[in-house]
N, C-alpha and C positions, 0 to 999 in steps of 0.2 A: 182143521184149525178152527177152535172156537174163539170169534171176537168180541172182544172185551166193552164195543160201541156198537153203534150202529155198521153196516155195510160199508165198504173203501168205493169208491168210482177207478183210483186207477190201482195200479199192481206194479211191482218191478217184474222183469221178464221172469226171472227165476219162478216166481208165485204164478206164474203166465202160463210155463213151461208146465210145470208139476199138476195144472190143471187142463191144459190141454190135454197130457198124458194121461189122464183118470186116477196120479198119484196120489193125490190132494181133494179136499172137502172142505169145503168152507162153509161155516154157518154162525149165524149170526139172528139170534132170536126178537132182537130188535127193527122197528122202523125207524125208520131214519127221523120219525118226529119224535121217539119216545129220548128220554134221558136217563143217561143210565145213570143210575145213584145204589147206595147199598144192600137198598132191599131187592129192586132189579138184579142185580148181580148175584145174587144169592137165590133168588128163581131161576134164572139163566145156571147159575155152576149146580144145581137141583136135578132140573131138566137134563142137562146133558150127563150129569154121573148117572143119570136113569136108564138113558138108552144105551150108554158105553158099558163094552168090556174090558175097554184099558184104556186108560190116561197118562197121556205125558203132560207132564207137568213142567213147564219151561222155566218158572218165574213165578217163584210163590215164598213169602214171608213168612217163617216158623212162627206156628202158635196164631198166625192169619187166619181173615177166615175160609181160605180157598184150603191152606193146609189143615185147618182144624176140619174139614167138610170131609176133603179125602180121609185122613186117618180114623174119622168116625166110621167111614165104610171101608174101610180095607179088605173086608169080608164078603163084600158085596163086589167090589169091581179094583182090579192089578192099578197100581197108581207106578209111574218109574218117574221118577224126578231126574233134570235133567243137571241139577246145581247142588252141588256137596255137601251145601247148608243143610240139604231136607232130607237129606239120608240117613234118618235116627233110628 
């Protein structure tokens, strides 16, 4: 799970659970002093289409720039979107 701020302090179990299990990975390329604004966001969704081989895409705006990011690489790394809007 890539986040979209800084670091959470708490979690609900669920996120609890799936990290005690080693299901889950949390990262978050921010400190908690930094503010994330558009150009942050667009380094941070950069970075991590770098090192990924697949992305799920939970929540993303057609023609946005997290969808425009992905579909510019689609060559480069499997995108599956999770919402039927982004399935073009």
């Amino acid at each position: 799970m890539v986040l979209a701020r800084k670091m959470k302090t708490r979690w609900n179990t669920e996120i609890k659970n799936a990290l005690a299990e080693n299901r889950l990975l949390i990262i978050s390329p921010f400190t908690k002093e930094k503010r994330v604004v558009r150009k942050t966001a667009k380094i941070r969704n950069e970075y991590i289409l770098k090192i990924s081989d697949k992305i799920v895409a939970a929540n993303t705006t057609p023609g946005g720039q997290l969808d425009t990011l992905l579909k510019k690489n689609q060559n480069i790394v499997k995108t599956v979107y999770l919402t039927e809007k982004n399935n073009v």
